[in-house]
C-alpha positions as CSV (number, residue, x, y, z in Angstrom):
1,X,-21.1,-16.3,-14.5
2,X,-21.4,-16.1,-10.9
3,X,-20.8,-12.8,-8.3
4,X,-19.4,-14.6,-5.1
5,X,-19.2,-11.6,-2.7
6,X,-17.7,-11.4,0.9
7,X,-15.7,-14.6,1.1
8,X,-13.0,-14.1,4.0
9,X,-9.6,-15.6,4.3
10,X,-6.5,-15.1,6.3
11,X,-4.4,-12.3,5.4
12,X,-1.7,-15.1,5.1
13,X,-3.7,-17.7,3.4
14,X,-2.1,-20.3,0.9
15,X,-2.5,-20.6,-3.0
16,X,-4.9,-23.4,-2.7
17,X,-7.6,-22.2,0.1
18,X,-8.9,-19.1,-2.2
19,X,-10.7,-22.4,-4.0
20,X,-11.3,-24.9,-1.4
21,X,-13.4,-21.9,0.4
22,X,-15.4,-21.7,-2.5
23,X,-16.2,-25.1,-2.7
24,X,-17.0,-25.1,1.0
25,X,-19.6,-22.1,0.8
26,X,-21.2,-23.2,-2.0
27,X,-21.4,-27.3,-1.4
28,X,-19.9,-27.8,-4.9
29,X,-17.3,-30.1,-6.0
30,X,-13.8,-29.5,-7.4
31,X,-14.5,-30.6,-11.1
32,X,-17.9,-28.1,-11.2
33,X,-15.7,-25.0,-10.3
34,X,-14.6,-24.2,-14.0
35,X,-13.0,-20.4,-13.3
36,X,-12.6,-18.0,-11.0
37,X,-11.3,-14.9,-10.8
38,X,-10.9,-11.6,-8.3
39,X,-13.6,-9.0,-9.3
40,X,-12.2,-6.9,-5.7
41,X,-9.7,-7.7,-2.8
42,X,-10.2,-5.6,0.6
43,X,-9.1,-6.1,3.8
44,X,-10.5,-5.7,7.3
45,X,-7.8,-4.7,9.6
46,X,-9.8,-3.7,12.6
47,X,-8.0,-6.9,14.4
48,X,-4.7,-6.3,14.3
49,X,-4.0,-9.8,15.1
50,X,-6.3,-11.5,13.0
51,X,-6.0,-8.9,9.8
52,X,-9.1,-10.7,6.6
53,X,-8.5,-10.7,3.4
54,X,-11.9,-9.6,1.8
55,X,-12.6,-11.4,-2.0
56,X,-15.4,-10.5,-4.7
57,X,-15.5,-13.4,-7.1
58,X,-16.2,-13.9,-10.8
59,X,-16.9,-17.9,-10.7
60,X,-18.2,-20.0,-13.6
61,X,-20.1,-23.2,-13.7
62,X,-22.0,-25.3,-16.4
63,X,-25.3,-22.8,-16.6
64,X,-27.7,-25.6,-15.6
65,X,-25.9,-25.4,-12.4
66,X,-25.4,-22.1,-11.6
67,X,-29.0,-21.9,-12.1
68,X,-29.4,-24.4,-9.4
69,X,-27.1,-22.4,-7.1
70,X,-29.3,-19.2,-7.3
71,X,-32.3,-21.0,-6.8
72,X,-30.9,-22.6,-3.6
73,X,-29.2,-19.6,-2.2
74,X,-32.1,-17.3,-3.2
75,X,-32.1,-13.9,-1.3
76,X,-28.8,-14.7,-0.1
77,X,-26.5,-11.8,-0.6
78,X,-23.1,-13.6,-1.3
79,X,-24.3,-15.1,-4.5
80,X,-26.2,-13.5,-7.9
81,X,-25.1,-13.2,-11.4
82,X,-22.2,-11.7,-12.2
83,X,-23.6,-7.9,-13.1
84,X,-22.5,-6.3,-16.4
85,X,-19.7,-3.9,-15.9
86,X,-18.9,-3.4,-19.8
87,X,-19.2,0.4,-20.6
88,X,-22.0,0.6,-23.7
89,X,-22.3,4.1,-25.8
90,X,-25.4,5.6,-25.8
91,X,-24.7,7.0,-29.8
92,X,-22.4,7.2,-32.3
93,X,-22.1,10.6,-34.5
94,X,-22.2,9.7,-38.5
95,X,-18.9,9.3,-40.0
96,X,-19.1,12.5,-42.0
97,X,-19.5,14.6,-38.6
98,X,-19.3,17.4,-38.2
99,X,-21.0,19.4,-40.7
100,X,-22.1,22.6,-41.1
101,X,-25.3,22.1,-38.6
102,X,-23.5,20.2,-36.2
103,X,-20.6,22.2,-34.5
104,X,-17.7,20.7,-32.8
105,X,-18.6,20.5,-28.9
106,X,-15.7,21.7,-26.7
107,X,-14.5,21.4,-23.4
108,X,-12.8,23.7,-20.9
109,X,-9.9,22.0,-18.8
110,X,-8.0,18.9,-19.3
111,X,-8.4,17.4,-15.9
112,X,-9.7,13.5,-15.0
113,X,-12.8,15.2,-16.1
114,X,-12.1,16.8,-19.3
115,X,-9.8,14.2,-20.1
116,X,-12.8,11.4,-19.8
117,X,-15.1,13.4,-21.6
118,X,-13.0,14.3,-24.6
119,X,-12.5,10.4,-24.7
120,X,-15.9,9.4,-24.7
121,X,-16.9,12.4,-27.0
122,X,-14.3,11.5,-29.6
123,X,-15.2,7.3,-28.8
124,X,-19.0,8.8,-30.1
125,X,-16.9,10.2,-33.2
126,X,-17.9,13.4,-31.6
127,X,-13.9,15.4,-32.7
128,X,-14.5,17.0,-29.3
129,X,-12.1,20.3,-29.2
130,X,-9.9,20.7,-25.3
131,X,-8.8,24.1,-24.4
132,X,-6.3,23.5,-21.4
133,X,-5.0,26.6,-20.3
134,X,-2.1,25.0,-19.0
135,X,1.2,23.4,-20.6
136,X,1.3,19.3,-21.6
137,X,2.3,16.9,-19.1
138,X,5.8,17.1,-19.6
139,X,6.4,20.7,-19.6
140,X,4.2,21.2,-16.7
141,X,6.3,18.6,-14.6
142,X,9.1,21.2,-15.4
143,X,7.1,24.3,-14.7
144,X,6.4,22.7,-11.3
145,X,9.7,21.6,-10.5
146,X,10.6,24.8,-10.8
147,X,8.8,26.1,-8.1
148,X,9.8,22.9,-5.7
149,X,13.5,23.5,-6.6
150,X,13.7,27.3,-7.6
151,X,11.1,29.3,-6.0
152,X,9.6,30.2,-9.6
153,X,6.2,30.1,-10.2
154,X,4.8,30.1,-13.5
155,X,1.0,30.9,-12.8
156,X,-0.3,29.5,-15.6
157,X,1.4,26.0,-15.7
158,X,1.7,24.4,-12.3
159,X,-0.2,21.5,-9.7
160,X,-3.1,23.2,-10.3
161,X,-3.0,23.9,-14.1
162,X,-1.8,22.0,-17.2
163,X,-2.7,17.9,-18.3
164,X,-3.5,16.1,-16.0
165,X,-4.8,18.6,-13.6
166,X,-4.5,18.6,-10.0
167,X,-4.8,15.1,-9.7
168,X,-1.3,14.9,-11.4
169,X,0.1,15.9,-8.6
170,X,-1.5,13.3,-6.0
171,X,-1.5,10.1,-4.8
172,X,-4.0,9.0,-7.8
173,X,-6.1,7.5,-5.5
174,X,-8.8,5.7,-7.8
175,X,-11.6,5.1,-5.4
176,X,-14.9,7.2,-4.6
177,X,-17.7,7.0,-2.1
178,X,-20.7,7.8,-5.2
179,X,-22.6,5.9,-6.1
180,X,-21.7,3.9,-9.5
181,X,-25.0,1.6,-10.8
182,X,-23.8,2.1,-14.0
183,X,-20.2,1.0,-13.3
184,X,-19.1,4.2,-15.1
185,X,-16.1,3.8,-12.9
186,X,-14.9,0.8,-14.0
187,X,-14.7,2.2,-17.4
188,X,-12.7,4.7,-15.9
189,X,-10.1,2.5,-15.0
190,X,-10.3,0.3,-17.8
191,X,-9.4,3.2,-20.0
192,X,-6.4,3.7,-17.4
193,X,-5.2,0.3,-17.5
194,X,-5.1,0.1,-21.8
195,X,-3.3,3.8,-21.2
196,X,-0.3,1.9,-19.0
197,X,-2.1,2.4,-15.1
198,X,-1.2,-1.2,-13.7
199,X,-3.8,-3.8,-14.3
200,X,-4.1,-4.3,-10.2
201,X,-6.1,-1.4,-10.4
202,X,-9.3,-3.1,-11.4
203,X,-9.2,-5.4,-8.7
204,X,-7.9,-4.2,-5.1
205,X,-10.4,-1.7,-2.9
206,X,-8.5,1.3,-2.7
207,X,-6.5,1.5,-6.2
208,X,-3.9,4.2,-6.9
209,X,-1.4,5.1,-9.3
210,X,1.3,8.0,-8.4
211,X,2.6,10.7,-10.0
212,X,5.4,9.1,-12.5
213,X,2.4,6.5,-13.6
214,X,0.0,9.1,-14.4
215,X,2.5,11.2,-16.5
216,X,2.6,8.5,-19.2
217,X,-1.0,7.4,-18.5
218,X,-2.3,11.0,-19.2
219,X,0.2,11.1,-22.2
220,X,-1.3,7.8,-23.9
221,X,-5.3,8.9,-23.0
222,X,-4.4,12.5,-25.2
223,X,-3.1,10.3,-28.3
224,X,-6.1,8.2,-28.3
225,X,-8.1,11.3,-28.6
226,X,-6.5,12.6,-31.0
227,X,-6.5,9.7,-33.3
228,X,-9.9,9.5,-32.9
229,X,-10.7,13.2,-34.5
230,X,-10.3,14.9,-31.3
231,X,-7.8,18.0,-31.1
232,X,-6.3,19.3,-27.3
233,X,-5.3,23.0,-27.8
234,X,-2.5,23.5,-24.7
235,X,-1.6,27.4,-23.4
236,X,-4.8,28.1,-24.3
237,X,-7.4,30.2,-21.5
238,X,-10.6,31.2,-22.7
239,X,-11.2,34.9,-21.9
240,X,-15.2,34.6,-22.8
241,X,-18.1,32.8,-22.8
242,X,-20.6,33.9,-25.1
243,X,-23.9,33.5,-23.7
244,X,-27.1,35.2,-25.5
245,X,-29.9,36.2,-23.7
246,X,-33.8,34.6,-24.6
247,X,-37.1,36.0,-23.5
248,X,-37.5,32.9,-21.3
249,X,-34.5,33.8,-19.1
250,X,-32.2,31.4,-20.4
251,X,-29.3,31.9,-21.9
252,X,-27.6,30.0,-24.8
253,X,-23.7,29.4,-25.5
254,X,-22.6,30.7,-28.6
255,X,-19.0,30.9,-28.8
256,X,-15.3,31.4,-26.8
257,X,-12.9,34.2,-27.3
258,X,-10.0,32.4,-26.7
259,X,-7.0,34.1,-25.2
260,X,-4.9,34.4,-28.3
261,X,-7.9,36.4,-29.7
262,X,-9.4,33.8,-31.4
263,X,-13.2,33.0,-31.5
264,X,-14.9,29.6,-31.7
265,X,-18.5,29.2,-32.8
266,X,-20.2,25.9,-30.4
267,X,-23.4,26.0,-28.6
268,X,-22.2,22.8,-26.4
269,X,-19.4,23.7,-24.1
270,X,-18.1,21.5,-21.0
271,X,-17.0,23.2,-18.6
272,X,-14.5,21.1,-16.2
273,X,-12.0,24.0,-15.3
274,X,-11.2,22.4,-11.9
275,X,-11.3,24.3,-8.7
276,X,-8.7,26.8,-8.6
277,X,-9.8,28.5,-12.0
278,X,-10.7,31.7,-10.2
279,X,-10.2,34.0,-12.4
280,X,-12.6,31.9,-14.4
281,X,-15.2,31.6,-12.2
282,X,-15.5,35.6,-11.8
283,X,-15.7,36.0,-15.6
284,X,-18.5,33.4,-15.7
285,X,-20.7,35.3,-12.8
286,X,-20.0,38.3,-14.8
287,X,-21.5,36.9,-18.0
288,X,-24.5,35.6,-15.8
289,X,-24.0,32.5,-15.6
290,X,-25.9,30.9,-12.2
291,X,-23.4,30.2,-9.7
292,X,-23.8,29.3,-5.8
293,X,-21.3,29.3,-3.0
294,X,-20.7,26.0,-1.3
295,X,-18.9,24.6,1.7
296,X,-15.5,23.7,1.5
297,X,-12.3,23.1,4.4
298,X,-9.7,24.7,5.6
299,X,-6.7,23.4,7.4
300,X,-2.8,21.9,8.1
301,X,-1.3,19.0,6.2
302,X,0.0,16.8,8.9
303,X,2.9,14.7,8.9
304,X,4.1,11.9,10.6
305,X,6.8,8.7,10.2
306,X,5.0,6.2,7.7
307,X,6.0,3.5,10.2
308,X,4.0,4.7,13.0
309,X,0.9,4.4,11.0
310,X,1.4,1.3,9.9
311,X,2.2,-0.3,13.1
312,X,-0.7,1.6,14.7
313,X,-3.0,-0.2,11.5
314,X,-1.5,-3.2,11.4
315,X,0.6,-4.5,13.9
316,X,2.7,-7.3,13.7
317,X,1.7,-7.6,10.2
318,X,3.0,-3.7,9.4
319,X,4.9,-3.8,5.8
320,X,3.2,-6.8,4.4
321,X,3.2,-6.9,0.8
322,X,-0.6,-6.9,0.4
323,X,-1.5,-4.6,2.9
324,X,1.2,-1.6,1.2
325,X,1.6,1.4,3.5
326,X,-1.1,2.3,5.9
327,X,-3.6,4.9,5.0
328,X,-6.1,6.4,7.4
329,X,-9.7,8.3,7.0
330,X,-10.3,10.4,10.2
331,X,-13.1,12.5,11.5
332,X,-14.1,14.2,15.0
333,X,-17.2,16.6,15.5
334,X,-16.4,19.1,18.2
335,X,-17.8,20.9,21.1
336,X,-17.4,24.4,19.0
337,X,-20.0,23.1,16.6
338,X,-17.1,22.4,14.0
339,X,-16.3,18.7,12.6
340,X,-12.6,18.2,11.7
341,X,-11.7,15.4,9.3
342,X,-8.5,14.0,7.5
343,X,-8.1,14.4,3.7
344,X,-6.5,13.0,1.0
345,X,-4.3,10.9,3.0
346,X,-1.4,10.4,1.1
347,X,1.1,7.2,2.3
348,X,4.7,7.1,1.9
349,X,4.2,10.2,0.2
350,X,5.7,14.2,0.2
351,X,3.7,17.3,0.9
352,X,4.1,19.9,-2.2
353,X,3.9,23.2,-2.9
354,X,0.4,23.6,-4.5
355,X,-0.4,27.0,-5.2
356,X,-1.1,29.0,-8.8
357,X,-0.9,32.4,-7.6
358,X,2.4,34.9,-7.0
359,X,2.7,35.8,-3.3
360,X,0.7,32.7,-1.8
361,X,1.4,29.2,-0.5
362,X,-0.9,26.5,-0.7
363,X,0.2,22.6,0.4
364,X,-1.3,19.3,-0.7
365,X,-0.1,15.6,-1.1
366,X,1.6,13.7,-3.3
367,X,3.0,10.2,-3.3
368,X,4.5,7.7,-6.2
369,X,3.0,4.2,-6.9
370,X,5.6,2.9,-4.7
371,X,4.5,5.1,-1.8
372,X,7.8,4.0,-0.3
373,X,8.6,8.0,0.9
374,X,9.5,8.2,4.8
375,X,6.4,10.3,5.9
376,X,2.9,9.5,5.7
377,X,0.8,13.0,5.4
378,X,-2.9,14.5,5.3
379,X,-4.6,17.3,5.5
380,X,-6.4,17.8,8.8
381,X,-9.3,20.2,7.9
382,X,-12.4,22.2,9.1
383,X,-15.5,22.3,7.4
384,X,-16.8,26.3,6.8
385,X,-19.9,26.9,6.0
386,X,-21.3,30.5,3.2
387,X,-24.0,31.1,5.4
388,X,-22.0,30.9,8.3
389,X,-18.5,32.0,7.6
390,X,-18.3,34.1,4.1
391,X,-22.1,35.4,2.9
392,X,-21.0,38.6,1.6
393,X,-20.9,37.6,-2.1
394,X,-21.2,34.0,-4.1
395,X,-17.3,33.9,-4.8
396,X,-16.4,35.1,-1.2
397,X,-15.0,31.7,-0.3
398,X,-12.4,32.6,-2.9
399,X,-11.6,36.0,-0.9
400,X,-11.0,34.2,2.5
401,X,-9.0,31.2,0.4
402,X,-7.0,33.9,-1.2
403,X,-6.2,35.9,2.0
404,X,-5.3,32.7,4.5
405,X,-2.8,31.7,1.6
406,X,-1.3,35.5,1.4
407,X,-0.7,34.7,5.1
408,X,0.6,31.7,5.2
409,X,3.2,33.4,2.8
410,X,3.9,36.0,4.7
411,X,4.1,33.4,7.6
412,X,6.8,31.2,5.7
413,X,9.1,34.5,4.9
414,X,7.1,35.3,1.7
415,X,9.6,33.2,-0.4
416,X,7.2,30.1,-0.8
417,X,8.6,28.9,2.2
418,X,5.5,27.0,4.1
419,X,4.9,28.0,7.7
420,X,5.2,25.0,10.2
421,X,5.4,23.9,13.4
422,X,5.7,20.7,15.5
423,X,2.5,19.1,16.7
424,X,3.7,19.0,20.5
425,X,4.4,22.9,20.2
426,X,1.1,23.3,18.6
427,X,-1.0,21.5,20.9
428,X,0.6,23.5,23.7
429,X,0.4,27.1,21.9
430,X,4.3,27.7,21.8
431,X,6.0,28.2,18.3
432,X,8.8,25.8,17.0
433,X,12.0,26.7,17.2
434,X,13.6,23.7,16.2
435,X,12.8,20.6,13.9
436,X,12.6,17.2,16.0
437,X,13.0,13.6,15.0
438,X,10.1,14.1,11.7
439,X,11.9,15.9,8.8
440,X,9.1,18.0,6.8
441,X,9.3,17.1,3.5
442,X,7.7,20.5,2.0
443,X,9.9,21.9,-0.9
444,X,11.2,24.5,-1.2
445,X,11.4,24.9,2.4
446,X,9.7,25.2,5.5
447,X,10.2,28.2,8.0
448,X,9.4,27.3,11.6
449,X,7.1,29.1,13.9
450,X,3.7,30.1,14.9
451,X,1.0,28.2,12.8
452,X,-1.9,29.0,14.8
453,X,-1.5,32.4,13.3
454,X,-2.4,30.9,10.0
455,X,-6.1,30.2,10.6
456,X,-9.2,31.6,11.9
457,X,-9.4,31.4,15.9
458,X,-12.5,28.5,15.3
459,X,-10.1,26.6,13.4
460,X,-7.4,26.2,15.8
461,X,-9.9,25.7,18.2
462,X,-11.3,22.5,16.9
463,X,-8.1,21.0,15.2
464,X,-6.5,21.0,18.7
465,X,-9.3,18.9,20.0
466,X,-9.9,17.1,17.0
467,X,-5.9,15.9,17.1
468,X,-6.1,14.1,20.9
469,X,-9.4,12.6,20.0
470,X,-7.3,11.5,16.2
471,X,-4.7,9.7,18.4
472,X,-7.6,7.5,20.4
473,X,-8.1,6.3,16.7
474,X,-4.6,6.1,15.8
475,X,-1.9,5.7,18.3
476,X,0.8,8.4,17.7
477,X,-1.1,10.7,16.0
478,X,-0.5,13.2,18.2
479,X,3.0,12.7,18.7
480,X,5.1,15.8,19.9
481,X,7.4,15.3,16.8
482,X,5.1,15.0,14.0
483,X,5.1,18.2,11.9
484,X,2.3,20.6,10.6
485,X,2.9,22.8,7.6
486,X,0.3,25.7,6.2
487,X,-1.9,26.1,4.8
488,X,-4.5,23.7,2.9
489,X,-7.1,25.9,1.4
490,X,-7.7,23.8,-1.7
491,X,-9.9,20.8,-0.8
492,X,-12.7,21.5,-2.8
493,X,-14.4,24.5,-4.6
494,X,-16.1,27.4,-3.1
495,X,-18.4,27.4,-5.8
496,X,-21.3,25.1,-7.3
497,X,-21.8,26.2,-11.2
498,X,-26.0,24.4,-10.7
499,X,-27.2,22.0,-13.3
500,X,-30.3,20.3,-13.7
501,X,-31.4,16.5,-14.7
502,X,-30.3,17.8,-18.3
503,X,-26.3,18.5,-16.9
504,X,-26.9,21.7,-18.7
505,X,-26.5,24.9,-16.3
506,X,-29.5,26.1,-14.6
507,X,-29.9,29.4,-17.1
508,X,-27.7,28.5,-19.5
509,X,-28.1,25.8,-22.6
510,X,-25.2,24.3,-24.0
511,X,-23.1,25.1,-20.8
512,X,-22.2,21.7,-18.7
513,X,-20.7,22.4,-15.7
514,X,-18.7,18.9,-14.6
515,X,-16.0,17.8,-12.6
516,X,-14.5,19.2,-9.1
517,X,-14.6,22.8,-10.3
518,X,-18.4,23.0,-10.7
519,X,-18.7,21.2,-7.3
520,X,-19.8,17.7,-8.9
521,X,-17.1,15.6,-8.0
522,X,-14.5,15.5,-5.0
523,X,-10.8,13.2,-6.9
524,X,-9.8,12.0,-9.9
525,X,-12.5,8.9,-9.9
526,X,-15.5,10.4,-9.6
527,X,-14.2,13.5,-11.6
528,X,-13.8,10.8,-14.7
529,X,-17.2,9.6,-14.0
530,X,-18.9,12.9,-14.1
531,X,-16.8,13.7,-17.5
532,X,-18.6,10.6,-19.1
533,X,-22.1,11.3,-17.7
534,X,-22.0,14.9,-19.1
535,X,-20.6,13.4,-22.3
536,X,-23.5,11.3,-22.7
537,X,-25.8,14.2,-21.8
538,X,-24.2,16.9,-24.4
539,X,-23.8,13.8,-27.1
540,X,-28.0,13.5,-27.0
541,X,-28.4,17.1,-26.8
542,X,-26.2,18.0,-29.9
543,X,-27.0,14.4,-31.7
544,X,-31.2,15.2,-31.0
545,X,-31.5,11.8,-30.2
546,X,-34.7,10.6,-28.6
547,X,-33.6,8.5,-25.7
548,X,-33.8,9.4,-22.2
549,X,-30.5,10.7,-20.4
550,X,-29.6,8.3,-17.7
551,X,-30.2,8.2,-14.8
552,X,-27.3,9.9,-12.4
553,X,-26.7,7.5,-9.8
């Protein structure tokens, strides 16, 4: 098998010329070409006239030939074997596991990353054990409704907490800028795809799947856990982590007290809590685990007609089938020193009340497979630095997060109303007094006004000259109509819970830090993939197996 990479076609092109340009690049004739099939379809829109479809290819010959092929296109980078992108375990627990010298590894949060390492775990016959302090899938949709339709807030099952985790409640946007030798995420998605994702997703560039999609998905990955030995424990918080002390320094997990009262014995613990587990995060500092701050952003979601980005994307060739609705990746680094940069751009999609604590509003994105909502939003964001911005204390980042959201409350009429304001009136520095021709699709509500009032005079500062230089990029992104609502606080976490080559915290054995929450992964791909690298790291810890942990990249 064959890897054909960077073949280019018309975005319009006909059944037969996928083929035919095969045969041209490579000089072969019809009757050599046995199969082929899409490994990845992109597409280069940077002409709006002349919009390329972008093929990877899976091609087979007889092997005396594709041997001949190498040869002649030798250190040619469209051509090489096709790589091996099959997922292979690294061990296998014996059937009678576990045993009295072998405790039951568990993991904190059932997130894309918790949910990828229970899976592996229990695939290694491992019976992994999830606490998930939130609610199942189902009863969490509820929970969270409630807030969107009812202003109720349960603060322990919501978009930030429950199955699923935040992702949930996203676009399930299934692509990630790490780097992937292993091709960790395409087991990812191939465990997606047998749970009911849509097989498309292994071959376009940028793959998503929607809320409704991921409801089921999640539901399918859990009973595949189970029936493989694992158990998910749901409303269940751990109060404690047990960490003794050695002479060396280091500490070693022993146990959870669980919130019920409850005590489990494990000296391997996977911690993938996600990054709004505050309360969390304190109680691990307070045990000593090693935790640093870290940069994270701060910001609007920004909101404008789904037709004017894709008509400032695509052009004539706006709505096409293949091309779905536009989506956009922004940045602009500003005179004040600042950079400003989109975020989780979210098409045809709704922005949604976010947050998992009484008396605060938090926005982020959300849109279904279809992406077929009127709006197109994004979070427009400014990087903060620790150092810079918050160096009193290592969970600081969590006091200013905490106290722009209390604002932003107060701002929307402290009944989870979101402030906003149009983007015309914002630019200018005069509050909104009325809506224009973009309806803000925030529920419950949004309450008109000042939003500048919502950030940090540096922010404001660069946002409005990060949104002119925006429009340069895409045409109507400034647009007087367009509508920001407050506040996004929630991009990333404040804190980095450090790990070494081992995955294991920096003082603490048995303790794996993984996932957005520990700072080790930014969306729901790469989140998966760091839950099956620190499987594979715990599974050769506990198992004592002599091999090598692999390599991160």
């Amino acid at each position: 098998m064959l890897r054909l990479n960077d073949l280019k076609l018309p975005l319009n092109h006909d059944e037969t010329a996928l083929r035919k340009s095969i045969l041209a690049r490579l000089a072969i004739q019809d009757d050599e070409l046995k199969t082929v099939s899409i490994f990845k379809r992109s597409y280069d829109a940077r002409k709006k006239g002349d919009i390329q479809l972008i093929y990877q290819l899976d091609i087979s010959l007889d092997a005396k030939r594709e041997a001949e092929l190498l040869a002649r296109f030798e250190g040619k980078s469209f051509l090489s074997p096709s790589p091996d992108t099959d997922y292979k375990f690294l061990a296998h627990a014996q059937s009678d596991f576990p045993n009295e010298q072998q405790q039951r590894p568990v993991i904190i949060g059932f997130g894309p990353c918790g949910i990828l390492a229970a899976l592996v775990l229990a695939q290694m016959g491992l019976k992994p054990i999830v606490l998930e302090r939130g609610q199942d899938v189902r009863q969490r949709t509820k929970d969270t409704w409630g807030l969107w339709r009812e202003r109720k807030l349960n603060t322990e099952s919501n978009v930030q907490y429950g199955e699923g985790g935040a992702g949930t409640f996203s676009d399930g946007k299934l692509y990630s800028q790490v780097k992937d030798r292993r091709f960790l995420g395409r087991k990812v998605m191939t465990e997606f795809v047998k749970a009911g994702a849509p097989e498309e997703i292994l071959m376009v560039s940028k793959p998503h799947i929607g809320t409704f999609k991921l409801v089921k998905m999640v539901e399918n990955i859990r009973a595949e856990i189970t029936r493989l030995g694992g158990e998910i424990r749901f409303n269940t918080k751990v109060d404690v982590i047990h960490r003794e002390q050695s002479s060396d320094a280091q500490g070693q997990i022993t146990g959870l007290t669980l919130s019920n009262g409850q005590h489990l014995q494990t000296h391997h613990v996977v911690l993938a809590i996600g990054h709004s587990a505050r309360d969390t995060f304190e109680m691990l500092l307070n045990q000593g685990v090693y935790i640093e701050p870290k940069p994270f952003s701060i910001g609007f979601r920004i909101e404008h007609p789904q037709s004017v980005i894709d008509k400032a994307r695509f052009g004539e060739q706006a709505g096409h089938p293949i091309l779905g609705a536009a989506d956009y990746k922004l940045v602009h680094h500003c005179k004040n020193g600042r950079s400003v940069y989109s975020f989780c751009m979210c098409p045809g999609g709704t922005v949604v009340a976010a947050t998992s604590e009484e008396g605060r509003v938090v926005t982020n994105g959300m849109s279904q497979y279809s992406r077929n909502e009127r709006n197109a939003n994004a979070a427009v964001v400014v990087g903060i630095e620790p150092d810079k911005d918050y160096p009193e204390h290592v969970l600081a980042g969590i006091d200013l997060q905490r106290s722009l959201e209390t604002l932003a409350y107060q701002l929307g009429g402290e009944n989870y109303n979101a402030p906003a304001q149009l983007v015309g009136d914002y630019l200018r520095n005069t509050p909104s007094t009325a809506l224009a021709s973009v309806t803000p699709s925030y529920k419950p509500g949004v309450s008109l006004g000042d939003l500048s009032k919502a950030l940090p005079d540096f922010a404001n500062e660069a946002i409005r000259e990060a949104i002119p230089a925006f429009d340069k990029q895409i045409k109507g992104f400034a647009m007087n109509d367009a509508i920001l609502t407050g506040i996004e606080t929630r991009t990333s976490s404040p804190i980095c819970i450090k790990r070494g080559r081992d995955y294991q915290n920096l003082n603490t054995r048995g303790l794996y830090p993984a996932g957005e929450g520990a700072g080790y992964a930014g969306g729901i791909l790469s989140a998966g993939i760091d839950g099956i690298k620190v499987a594979e790291a715990l599974a050769i810890d506990l198992l004592k197996l002599d091999i090598a942990i692999p390599d991160g990249r």
